[in-house]
C-alpha positions in Angstrom: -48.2 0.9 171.4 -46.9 1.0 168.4 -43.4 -1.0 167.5 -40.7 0.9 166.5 -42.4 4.5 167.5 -41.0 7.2 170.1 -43.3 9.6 171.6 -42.2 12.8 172.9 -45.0 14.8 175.4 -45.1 18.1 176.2 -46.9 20.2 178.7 -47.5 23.8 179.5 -49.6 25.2 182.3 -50.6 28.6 182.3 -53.3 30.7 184.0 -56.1 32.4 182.0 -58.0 35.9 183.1 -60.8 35.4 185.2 -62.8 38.5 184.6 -63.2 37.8 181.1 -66.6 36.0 180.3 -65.2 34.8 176.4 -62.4 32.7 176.5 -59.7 32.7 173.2 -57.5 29.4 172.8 -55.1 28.9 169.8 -55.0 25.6 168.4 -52.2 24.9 165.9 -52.5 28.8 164.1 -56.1 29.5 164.4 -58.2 31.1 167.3 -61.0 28.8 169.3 -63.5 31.0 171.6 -65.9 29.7 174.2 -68.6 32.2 175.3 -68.7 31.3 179.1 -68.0 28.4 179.2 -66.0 26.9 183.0 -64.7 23.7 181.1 -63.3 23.4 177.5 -61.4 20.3 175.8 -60.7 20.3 172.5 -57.7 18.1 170.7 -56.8 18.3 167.1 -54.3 15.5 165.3 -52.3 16.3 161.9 -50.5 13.6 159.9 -47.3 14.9 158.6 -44.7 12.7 156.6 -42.2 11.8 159.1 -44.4 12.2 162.5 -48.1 12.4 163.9 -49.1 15.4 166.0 -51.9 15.9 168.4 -52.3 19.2 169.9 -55.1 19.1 173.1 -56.0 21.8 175.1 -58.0 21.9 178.6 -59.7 25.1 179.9 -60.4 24.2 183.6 -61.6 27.2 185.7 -59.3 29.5 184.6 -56.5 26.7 184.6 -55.5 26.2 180.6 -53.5 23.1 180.3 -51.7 22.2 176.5 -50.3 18.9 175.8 -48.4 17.9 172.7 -47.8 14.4 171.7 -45.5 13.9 168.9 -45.5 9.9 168.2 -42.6 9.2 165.3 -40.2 6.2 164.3 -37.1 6.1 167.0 -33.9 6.8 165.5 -32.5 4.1 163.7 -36.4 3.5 162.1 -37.8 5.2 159.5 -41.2 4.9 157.2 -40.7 3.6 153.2 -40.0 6.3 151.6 -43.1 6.3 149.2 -45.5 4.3 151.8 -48.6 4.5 152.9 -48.8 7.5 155.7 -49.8 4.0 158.3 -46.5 2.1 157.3 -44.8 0.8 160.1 -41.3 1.9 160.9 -38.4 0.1 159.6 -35.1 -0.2 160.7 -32.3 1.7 158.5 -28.9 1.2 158.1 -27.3 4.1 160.2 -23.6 5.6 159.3 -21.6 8.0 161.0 -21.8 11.6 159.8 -18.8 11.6 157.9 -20.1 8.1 156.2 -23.4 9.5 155.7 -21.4 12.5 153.6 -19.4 10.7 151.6 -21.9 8.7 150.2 -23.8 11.3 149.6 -21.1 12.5 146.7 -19.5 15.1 149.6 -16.1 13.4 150.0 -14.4 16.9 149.7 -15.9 18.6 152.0 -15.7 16.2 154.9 -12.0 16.0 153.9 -11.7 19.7 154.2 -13.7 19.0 157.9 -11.0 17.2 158.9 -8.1 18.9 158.0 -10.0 21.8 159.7 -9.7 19.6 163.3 -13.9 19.6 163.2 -14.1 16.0 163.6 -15.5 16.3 167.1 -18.2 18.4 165.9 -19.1 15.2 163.7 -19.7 13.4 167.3 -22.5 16.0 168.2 -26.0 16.0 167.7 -25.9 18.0 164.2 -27.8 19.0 161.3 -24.9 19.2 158.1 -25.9 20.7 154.7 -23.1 19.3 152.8 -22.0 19.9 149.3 -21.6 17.5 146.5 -17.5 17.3 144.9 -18.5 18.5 142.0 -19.3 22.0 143.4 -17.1 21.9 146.3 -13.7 21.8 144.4 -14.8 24.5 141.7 -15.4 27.1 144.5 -12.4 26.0 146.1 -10.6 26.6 143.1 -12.3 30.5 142.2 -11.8 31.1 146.0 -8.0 30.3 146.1 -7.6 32.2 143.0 -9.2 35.2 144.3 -7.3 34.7 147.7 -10.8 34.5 150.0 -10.3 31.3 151.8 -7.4 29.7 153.3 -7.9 26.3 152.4 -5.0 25.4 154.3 -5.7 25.0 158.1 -1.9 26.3 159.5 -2.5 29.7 157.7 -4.9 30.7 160.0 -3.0 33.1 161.5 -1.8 34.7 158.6 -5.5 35.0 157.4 -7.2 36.8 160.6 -5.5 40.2 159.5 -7.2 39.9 156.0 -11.2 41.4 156.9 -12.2 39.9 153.3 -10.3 36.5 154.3 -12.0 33.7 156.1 -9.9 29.8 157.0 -11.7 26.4 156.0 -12.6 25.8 159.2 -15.1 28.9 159.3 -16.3 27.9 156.3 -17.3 24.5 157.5 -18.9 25.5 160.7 -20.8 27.7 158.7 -22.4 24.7 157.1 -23.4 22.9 160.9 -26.5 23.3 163.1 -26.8 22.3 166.6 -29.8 19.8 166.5 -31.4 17.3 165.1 -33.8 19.2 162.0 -35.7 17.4 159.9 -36.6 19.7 156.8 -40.5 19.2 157.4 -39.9 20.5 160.8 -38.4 23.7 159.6 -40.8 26.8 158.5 -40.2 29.2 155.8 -38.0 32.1 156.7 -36.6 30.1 159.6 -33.0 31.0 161.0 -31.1 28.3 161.9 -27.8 29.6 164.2 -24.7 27.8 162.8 -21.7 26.5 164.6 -20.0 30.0 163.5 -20.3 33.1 165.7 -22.8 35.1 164.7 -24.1 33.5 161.0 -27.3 31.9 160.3 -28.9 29.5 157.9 -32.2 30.7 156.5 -34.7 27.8 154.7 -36.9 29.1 152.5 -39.8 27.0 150.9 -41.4 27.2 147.9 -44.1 25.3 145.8 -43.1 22.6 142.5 -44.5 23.4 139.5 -48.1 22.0 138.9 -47.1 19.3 136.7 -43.8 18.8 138.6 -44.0 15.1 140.0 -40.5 14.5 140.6 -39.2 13.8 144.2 -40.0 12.9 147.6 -41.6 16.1 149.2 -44.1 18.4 147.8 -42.2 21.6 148.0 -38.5 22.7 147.1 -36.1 23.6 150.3 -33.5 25.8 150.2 -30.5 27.1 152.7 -29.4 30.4 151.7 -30.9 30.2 148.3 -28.8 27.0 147.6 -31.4 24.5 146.4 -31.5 21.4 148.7 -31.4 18.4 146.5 -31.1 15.7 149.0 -33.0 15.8 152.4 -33.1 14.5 155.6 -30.3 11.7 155.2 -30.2 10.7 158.8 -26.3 9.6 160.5 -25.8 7.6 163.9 -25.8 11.4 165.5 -27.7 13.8 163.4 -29.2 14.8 159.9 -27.4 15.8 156.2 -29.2 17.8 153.7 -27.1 18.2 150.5 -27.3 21.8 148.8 -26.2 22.1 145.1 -23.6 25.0 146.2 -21.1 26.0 148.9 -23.1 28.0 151.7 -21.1 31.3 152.2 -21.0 32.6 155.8 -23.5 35.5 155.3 -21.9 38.5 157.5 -24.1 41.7 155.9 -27.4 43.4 155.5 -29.0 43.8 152.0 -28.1 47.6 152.5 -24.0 46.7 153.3 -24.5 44.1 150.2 -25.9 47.5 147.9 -23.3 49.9 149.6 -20.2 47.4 149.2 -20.7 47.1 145.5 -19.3 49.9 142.9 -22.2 48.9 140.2 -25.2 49.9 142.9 -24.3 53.6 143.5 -27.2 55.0 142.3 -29.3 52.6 143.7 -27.2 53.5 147.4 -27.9 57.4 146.6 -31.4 57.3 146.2 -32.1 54.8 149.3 -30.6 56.4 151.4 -32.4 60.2 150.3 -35.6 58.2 150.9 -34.5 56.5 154.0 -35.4 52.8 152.8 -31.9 52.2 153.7 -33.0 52.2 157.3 -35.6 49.6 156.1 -33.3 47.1 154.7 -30.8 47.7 157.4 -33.3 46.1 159.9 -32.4 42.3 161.3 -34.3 39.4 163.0 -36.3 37.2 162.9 -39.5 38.4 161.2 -37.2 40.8 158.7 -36.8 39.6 155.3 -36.5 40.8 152.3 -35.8 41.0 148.8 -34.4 43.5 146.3 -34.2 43.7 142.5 -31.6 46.0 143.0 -30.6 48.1 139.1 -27.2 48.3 138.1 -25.6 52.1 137.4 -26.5 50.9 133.6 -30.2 50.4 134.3 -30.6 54.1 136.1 -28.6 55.3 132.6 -31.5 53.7 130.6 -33.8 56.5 132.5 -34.9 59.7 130.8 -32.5 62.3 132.3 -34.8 64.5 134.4 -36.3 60.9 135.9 -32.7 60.0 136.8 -32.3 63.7 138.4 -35.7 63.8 140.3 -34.5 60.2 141.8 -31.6 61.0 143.2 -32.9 64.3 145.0 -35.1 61.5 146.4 -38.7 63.1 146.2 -41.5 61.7 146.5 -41.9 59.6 143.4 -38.4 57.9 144.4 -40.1 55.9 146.8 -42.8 53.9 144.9 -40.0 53.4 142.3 -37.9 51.4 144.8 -40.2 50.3 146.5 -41.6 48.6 143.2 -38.8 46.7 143.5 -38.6 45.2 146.9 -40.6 42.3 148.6 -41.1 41.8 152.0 -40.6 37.7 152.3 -37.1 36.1 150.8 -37.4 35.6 146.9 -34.5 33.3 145.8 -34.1 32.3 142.1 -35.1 28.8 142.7 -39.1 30.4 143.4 -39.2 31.0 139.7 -40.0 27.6 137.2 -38.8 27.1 134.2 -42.2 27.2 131.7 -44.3 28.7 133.7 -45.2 32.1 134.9 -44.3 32.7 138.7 -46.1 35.8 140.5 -45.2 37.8 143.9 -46.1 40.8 145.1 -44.2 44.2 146.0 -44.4 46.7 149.0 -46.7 48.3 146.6 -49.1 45.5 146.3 -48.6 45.3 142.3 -47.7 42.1 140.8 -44.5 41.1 139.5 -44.2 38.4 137.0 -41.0 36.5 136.8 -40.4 33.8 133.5 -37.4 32.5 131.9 -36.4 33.9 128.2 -34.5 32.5 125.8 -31.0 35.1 125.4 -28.3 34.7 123.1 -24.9 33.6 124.3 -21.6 36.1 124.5 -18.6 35.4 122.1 -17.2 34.7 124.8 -18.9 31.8 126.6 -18.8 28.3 125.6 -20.2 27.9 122.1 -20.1 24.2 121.6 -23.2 23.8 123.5 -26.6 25.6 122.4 -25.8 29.0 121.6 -29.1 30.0 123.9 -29.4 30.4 127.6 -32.0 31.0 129.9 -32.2 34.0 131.8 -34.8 35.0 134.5 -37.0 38.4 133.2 -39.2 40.6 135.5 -42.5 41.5 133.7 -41.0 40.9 130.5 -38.8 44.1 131.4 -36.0 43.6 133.2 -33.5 40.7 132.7 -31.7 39.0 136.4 -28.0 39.4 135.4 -26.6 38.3 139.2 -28.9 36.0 141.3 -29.3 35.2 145.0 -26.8 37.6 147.0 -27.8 36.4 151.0 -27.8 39.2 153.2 -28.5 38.3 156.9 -32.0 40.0 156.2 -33.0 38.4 152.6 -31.3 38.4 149.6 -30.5 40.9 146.2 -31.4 40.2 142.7 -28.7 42.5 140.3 -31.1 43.5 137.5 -30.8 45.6 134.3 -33.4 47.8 133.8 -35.5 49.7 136.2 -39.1 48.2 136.9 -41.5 51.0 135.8 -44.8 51.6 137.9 -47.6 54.2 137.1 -47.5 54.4 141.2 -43.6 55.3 140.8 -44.2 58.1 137.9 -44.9 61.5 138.2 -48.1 63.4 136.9 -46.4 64.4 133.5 -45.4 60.5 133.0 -49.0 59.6 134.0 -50.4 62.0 131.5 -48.2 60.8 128.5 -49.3 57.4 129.4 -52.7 58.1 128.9 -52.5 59.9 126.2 -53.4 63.3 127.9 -51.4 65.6 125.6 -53.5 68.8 125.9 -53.5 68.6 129.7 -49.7 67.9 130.0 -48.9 70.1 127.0 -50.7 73.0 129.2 -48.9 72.2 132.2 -45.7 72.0 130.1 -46.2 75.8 128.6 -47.1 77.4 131.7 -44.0 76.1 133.8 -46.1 74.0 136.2 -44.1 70.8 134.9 -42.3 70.1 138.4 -44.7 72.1 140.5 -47.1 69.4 139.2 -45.1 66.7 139.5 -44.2 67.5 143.0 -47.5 67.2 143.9 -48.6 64.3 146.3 -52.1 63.2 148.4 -53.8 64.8 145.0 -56.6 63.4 143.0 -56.3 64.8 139.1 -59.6 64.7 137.4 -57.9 65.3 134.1 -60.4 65.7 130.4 -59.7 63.9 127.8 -58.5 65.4 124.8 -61.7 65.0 122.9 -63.2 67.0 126.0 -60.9 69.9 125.2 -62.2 69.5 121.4 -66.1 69.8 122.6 -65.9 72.6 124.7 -65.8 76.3 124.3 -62.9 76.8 127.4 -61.3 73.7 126.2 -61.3 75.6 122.4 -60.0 78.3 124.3 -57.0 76.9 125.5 -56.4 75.0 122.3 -56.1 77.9 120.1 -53.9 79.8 122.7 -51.4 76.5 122.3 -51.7 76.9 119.0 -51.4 80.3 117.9 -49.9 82.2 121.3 -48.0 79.6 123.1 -45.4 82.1 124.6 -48.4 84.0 126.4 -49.4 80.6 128.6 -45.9 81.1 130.7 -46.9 81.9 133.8 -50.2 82.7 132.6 -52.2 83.2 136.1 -55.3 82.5 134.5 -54.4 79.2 133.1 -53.1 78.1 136.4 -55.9 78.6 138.0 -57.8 76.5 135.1 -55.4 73.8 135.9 -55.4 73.7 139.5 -59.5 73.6 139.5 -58.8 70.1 138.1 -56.8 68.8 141.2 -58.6 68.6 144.4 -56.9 67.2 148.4 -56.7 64.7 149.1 -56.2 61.7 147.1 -59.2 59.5 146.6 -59.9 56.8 145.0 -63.5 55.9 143.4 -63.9 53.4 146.4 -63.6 55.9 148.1 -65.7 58.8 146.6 -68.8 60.5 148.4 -71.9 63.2 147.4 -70.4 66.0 148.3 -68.5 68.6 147.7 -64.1 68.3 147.9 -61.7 71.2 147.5 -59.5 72.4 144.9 -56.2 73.7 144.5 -57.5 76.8 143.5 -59.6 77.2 146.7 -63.3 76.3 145.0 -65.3 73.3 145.3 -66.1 70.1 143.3 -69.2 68.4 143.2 -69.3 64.7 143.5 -72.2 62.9 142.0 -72.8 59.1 142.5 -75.3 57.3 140.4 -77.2 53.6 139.1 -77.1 52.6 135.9 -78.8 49.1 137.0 -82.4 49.5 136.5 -83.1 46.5 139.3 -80.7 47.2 142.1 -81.4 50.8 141.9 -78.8 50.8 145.7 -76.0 50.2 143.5 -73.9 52.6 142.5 -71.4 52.4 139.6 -70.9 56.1 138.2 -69.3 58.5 139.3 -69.3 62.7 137.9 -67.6 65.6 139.1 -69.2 68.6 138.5 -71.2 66.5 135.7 -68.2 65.3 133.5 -68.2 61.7 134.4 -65.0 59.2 135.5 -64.3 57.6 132.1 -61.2 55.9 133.4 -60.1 55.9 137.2 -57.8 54.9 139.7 -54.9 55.5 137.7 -52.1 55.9 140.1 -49.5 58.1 140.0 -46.9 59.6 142.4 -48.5 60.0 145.6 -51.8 60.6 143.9 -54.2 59.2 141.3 -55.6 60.3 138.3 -59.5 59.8 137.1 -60.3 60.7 133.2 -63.3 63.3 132.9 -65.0 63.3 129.8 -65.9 67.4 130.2 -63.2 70.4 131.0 -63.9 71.6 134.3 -65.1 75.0 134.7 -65.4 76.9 138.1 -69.2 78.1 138.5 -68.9 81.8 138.8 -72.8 82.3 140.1 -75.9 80.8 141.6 -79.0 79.2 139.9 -81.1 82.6 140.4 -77.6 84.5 138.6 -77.5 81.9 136.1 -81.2 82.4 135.1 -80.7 86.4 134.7 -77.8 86.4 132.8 -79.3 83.9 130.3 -82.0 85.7 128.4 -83.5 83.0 126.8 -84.5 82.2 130.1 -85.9 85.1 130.8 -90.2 83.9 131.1 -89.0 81.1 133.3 -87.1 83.6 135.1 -90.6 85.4 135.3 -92.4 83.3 136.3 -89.6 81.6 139.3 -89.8 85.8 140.6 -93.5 85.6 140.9 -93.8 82.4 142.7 -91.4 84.1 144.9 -88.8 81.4 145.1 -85.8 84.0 144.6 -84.3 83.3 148.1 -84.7 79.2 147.2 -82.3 79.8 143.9 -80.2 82.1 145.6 -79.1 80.4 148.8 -75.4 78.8 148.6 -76.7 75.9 150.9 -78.7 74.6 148.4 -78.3 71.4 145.7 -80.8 71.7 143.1 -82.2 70.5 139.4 -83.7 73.1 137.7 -85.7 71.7 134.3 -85.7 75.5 132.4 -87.7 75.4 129.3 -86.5 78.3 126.7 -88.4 80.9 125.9 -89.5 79.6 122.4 -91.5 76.7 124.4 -93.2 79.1 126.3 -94.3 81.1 123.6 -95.7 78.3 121.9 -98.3 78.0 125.0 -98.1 81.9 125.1 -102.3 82.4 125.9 -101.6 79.4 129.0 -98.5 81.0 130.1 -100.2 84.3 130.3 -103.4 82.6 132.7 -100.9 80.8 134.7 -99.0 84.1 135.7 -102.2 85.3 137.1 -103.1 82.0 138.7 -101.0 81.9 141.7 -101.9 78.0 143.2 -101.4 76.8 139.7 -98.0 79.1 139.2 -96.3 77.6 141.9 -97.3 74.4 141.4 -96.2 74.3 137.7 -92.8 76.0 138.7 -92.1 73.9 141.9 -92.8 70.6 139.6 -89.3 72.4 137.7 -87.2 72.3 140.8 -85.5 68.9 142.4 -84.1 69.1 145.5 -80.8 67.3 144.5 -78.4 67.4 142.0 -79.0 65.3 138.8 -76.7 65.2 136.0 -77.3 63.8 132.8 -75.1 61.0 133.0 -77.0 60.0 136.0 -80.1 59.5 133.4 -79.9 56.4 132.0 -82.6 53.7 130.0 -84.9 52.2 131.7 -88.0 50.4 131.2 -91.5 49.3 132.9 -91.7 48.3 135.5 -87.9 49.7 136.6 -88.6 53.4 135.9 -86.7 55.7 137.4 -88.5 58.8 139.3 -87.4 61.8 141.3 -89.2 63.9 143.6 -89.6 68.1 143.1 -89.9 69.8 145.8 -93.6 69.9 145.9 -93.4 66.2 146.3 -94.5 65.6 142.7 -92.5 62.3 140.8 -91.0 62.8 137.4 -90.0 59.8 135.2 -86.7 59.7 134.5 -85.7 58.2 130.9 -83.0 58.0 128.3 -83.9 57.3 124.2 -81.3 59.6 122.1 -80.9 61.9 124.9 -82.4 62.2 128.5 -85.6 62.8 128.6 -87.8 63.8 132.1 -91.4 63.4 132.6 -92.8 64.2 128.8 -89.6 66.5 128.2 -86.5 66.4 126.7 -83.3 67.7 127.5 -82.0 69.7 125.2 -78.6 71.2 126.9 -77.2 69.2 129.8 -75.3 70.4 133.1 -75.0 74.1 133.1 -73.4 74.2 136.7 -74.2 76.8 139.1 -72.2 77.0 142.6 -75.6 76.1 144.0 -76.5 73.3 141.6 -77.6 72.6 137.8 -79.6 73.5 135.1 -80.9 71.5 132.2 -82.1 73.0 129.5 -85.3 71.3 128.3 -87.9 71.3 125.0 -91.4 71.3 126.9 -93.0 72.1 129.9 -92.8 69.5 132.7 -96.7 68.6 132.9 -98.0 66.7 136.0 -100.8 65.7 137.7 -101.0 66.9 141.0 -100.2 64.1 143.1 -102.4 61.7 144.9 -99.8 59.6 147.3 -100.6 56.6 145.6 -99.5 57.4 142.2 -96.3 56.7 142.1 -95.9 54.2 144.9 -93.0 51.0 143.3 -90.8 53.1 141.6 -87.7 53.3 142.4 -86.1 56.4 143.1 -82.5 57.3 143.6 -81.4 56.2 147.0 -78.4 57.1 149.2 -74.8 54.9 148.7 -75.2 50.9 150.1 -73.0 49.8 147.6 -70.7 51.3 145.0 -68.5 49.8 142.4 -67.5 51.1 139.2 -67.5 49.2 135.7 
């Protein structure tokens, strides 16, 4: 045994399930399971800086038995304060509480104790978070001007009609904890009653700096969002921790806090159309939170129709604010002067906090620098009031309003991205807020060079251009734009092959493809009726947006349609009708490649064209070796070389090589004209016939062909 070292045992018995044949025990936060197992021990120790800790548990037939032994010095014995974690326990000089106080720099305060009549509540077993003079007489001196506190103990009385007012006394009992709490023995978040009805203490911890090797414990403590500067000072009867400021009694909710304050009414408005109020009206235990709450100023800062779609609350209203809240208590004292400090929203994006360098008012004290630091928000938004406790976390008074793509609506997301012919489409027909009221959408949105490239995007440009007034509520450009939005929202992680739903009623087809040339499982790009995702996942309110580098056209016909109304397709045509495959091109279950050479190729080869039309066997082989049973655009033909080519199957079972040099290229063809899209599949037009050997099963045996989705990840 050691000298000097108390140990305190606990034990808890308590009966496990029978029937199960896996048994689950927690051990100090993490799960232990035994497969079957009639007996278990296990015991685990941790060293911590003011006790030692071992944890054992006993799985006896059903019969769990936990034990606890916490060995530390007796009171009156403590460690060296920078020893070894084995030093032996010393004896301290003890004082009383009030002693203890006072020579910590908090004469004031215990005076104000006892002219309070609290000096019994020094005899208990008590935790104190004092406050140095310093501090102590400056808020006494702001409250008595503003006529909060009665500093004087006899005008109690007078002070219980006043609901604003609160005596000494309370104030000081607001500052007292039943118990004995070391600061190592409190976690983060804990609530800590106080000696006045119905208030709590709530510690908070958070990590030094990297390069911070300045005092005695590894993390900084606070109560309330007071930093703690001195720790753990133990009296004859309890502990004193020493906060830099007076602890208010905290009486409110972060929603009474924003509700009670004539500079938050917009922020109150659009909380409570979204119902977050509810949210941050929500106490106990596991509820904290924190709120960069913008002043009236910072909603003024907003473009005007913003400010007016936020206070009708729609959907967009709720990312916004909730861009601005975390769910775990935030004080001031988490950000470090010099270095970047990082949290995390209800949204999941970052936000970055760092002190800047801001000039000082005239009317602030310009004999010392004429800088100050002030706390800024990802860069944005500056921190004009700090650490306001509520009983559930704690408000942040900011002055500009913390933009988020997620928080925008579609015509925002569009400007952003520099989308101007979309949104200026949008904006001409009158779809602006029909759009922007749009949520659980995915926008597959061409880019402007997209418009420039094609003959519908040409279309639409010249009609902005020279007959603007014609586009409002132009039926047929609303059904253009709608084709481009499809339900639900979906991200690329998300995407499948198939085939999703428009606005307008008609289908998209999703593509997936490799461009690794090894792991040929992988896929990384992504197309939507053939215009590939040139920049995804941008999200917007309620939905996301994925750049297309093509306009997107509604097919209007089937392969077989496509072929007839094409007539320099018209000897392919011929020769797809007298191989009888008709009812192949024309079925709308179908997903199909068709290779179409023009009819200039085939004239070339007229006198072989001619045999092969009265060669049936070698007709349908040549036009089957055309046809792939799956959907291949040309962005999912990529360079590759021996021995990673690429082959696909027709449906006669013959392999084509599938290449990329200036433009794709298939089996000895290239592709002249990519993705004509048919409701039943594609059509590339291509520069030769598609020549193979008929196949021996050998022949094409360690290429690798495109397989279905194992993995998919975009680059």
């Amino acid at each position: 045994m050691l000298e000097n070292v108390c140990v305190e045992r606990e034990e808890q018995q308590e009966e496990v399930d029978g029937d199960s044949e896996n048994t689950e025990i927690a051990v100090d936060g993490g799960n232990f399971q035994s497969f079957g197992f009639i007996n278990l021990n296990f015991e685990s120790c941790a060293e911590h800086k003011n006790k030692h800790v071992c944890k054992s548990v006993k799985n006896n037939n059903g019969q769990k038995s936990t034990v606890k032994v916490t060995r530390q010095c007796c009171h009156g014995y403590a460690r060296p304060r920078n020893g070894p974690p084995n030093a032996q326990c010393e004896k301290v000089d003890l004082y009383s509480m009030a002693e203890t106080a006072e020579r910590l720099g908090a004469k004031e305060f215990v005076a104000t104790l006892k002219k309070s009549g609290l000096e019994s509540l020094l005899e208990k077993d008590l935790t104190l978070f004092v406050t140095p003079d310093g501090a102590y007489t400056k808020f006494a001196e702001q409250m008595w001007e503003n006529n909060l506190v009665a500093f004087d103990p006899s005008g109690r009385a007078k002070r219980q009609a006043d609901a604003s007012g609160m005596t000494a006394r309370d104030l000081i009992l607001a500052h007292a904890v039943n118990g004995s709490y070391h600061i190592e023995d409190v976690s983060n978040e804990q609530l800590l009653k106080t000696e006045l009805a119905d208030t709590n203490i709530r510690i908070n911890i958070f990590p030094r700096a990297p390069s911070d090797r300045s005092g005695d414990h590894p993390y900084r403590y606070t109560a309330n969002c007071a930093p703690l500067v001195k720790l753990n000072r133990v009296s004859e009867k309890g502990i004193v921790h020493v906060a830099d400021r007076v602890l208010m009694p905290v009486r409110n909710n972060i929603m009474t806090i924003i509700r009670n304050r004539d500079d938050l009414t917009v922020l109150r408005t659009i909380l409570e159309k979204t119902g977050l109020d509810k949210t941050l009206e929500q106490v106990g235990d596991d509820k904290h939170f924190t709120v960069f709450a913008p002043n009236d100023d910072a909603f003024l800062k907003l473009d005007k129709d913003i400010r007016r779609k936020l206070k009708a609350g729609n959907g967009c209203a709720t990312n916004i604010l909730k861009n601005h809240i975390l769910d775990i208590t935030f004080c001031s004292l988490a950000a470090i002067n010099g270095v970047k400090t990082s949290t995390y929203n209800l949204l999941s994006e970052k936000l970055e906090f760092e002190f800047a360098s801001i000039a000082k008012s005239e009317t602030e004290d310009m004999t010392s620098d004429k800088k100050m630091q002030r706390l800024r928000i990802n860069g944005i938004a500056g921190i004009e009031e700090t650490d306001l406790m509520g009983t559930n976390g704690v408000v942040h008074i900011i002055d500009t309003v913390l933009p988020t793509d997620s928080g925008m609506p579609i015509s925002n997301a569009l400007a952003n991205r520099n989308l101007t012919i979309f949104k200026q489409l949008i904006d001409d027909a009158g779809l602006e807020d029909e759009f922007d009221a749009m949520t659980n959408r995915t926008f597959f949105i061409p880019s402007d060079k997209a418009f420039e490239q094609s003959e519908a995007g040409q279309y639409w440009i010249q009609q902005l251009k020279e007959h603007p007034e014609s586009l409002k509520d132009n039926a047929r450009l609303k059904e253009f734009l709608e084709y481009h939005v499809a339900e639900p929202l979906i991200k690329t992680c998300d995407l499948q092959e198939n085939m999703i739903k428009t606005a307008t009623g008609s289908d998209l087809r999703v593509n997936l493809y490799t461009t690794n040339p090894v792991f040929s499982n992988v896929l990384n790009r992504a197309t939507v009726n053939c215009a590939r995702l040139m920049h995804f996942d941008d999200e917007t309110c309620g939905s996301v947006v994925h750049e297309v580098d093509k306009v997107l056209e509604s097919p209007k016909s089937n392969l077989f349609d496509a072929l007839k109304t094409n007539a320099e397709y018209s000897m392919f045509l011929a020769l797809v009708e007298k191989a009888n495959l008709t009812d192949l091109l024309n079925a709308s279950n179908e997903s199909l490649t068709i290779f179409v050479p023009k009819n200039d190729v085939f004239l070339e080869v007229k006198e072989w064209y001619d045999q092969t039309m009265d060669n049936t066997e070698e007709l349908e082989y040549v036009i089957r070796s055309h046809i792939v049973p799956d959907v291949i655009c040309c962005a999912g033909i990529v360079q590759s070389n021996w021995p990673f080519i690429r082959t696909i199957e027709t449906i006669n079972q013959q392999r084509l090589k599938l290449n990329r040099d200036r433009r794709p290229q298939v089996q000895n063809a290239g592709v002249t004209k990519c993705d004509i899209v048919a409701k039943n599949g594609i059509i590339h037009e291509i520069n030769d016939v598609i020549s193979v050997q008929k196949k021996r099963r050998a022949d094409s045996e360690g290429f690798p062909s495109f397989a279905r989705p194992l993995t998919f990840f975009f680059k």
